[in-house]
C-alpha positions in Angstrom: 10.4 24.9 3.3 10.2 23.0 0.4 6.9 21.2 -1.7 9.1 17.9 -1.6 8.8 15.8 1.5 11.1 13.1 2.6 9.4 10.1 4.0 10.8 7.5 6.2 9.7 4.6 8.2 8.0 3.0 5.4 7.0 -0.3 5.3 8.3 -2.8 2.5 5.0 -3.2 1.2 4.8 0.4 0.7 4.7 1.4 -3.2 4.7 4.2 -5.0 0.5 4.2 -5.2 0.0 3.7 -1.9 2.2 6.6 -1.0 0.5 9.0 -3.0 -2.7 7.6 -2.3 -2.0 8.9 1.7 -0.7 12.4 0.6 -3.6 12.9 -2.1 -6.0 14.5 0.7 -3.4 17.3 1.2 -3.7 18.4 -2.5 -1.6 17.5 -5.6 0.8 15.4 -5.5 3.0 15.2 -8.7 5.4 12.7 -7.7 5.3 10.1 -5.4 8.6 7.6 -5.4 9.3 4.7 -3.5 13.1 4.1 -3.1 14.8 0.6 -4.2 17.6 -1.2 -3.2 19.0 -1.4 -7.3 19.9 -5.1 -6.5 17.5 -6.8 -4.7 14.8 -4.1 -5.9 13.0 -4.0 -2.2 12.0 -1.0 -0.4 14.9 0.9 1.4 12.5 2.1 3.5 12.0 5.6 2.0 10.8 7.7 -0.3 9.5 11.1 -1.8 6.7 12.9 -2.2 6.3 16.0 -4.1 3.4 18.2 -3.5 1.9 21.2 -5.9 3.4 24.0 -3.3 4.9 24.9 -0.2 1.8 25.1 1.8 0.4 21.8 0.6 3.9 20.5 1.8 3.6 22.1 5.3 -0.1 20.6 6.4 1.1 16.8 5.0 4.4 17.3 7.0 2.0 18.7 10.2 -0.9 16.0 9.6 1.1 12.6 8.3 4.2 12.7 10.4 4.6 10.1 13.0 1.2 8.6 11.6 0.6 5.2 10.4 1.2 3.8 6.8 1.4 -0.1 6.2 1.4 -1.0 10.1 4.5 1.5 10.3 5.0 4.7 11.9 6.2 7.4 9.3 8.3 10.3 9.3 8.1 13.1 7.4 9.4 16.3 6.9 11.1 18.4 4.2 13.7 16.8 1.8 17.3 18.1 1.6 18.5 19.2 -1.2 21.6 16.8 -2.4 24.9 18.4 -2.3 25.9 18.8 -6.5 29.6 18.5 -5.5 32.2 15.9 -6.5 32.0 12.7 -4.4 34.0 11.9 -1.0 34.3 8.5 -1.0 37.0 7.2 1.2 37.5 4.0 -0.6 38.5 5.2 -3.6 41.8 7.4 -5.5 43.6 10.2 -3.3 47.2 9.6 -1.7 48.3 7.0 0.5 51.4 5.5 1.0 54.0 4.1 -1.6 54.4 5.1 -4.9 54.7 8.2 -6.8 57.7 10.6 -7.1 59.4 12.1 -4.0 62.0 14.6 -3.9 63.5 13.7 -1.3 64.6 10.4 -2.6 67.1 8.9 -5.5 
């Protein structure tokens, strides 16, 4: 397990204070973030907290998860690590028909 947490469930009123001000009994808590939509700047819901070690990390995930934060039941547990490779967006370049040289043609 990891010392960062992935928290869900939260509430809109939710900031980044108030989420490190329910992880703080657990021990230290180095980063506590709050994830925004980038264009209306609300809550996704979401966020991060990032505890001093791994056994910090394990007694918040045991004691907080399916708790109470704003009036909203949270979910934690360990955050994934994101996947470094290029993106697979199926919206955008790669093949499809039309265009482009074909051997098989004049």
């Amino acid at each position: 397990m990891s010392n960062k947490l992935f928290v869900g469930g939260l509430s809109w009123d939710t900031n980044d204070v108030g989420l490190k001000e329910a992880f703080a009994s657990f021990g230290t808590v180095h980063e506590a973030k709050v994830i925004l939509d980038r264009e209306t700047g609300r809550s996704r819901g979401f966020g991060f907290v990032t505890l001093n070690d791994v056994a910090e990390a394990e007694a918040a995930t045991a004691a907080m998860d399916g708790t109470m934060l704003d009036g909203r039941t949270i979910r934690v547990n360990a955050a994934q690590e994101r996947s470094r490779g290029p993106r697979r967006d199926n919206n955008r370049g790669g093949g499809g028909g039309g265009g482009g040289y074909r051997g098989d043609r004049w």
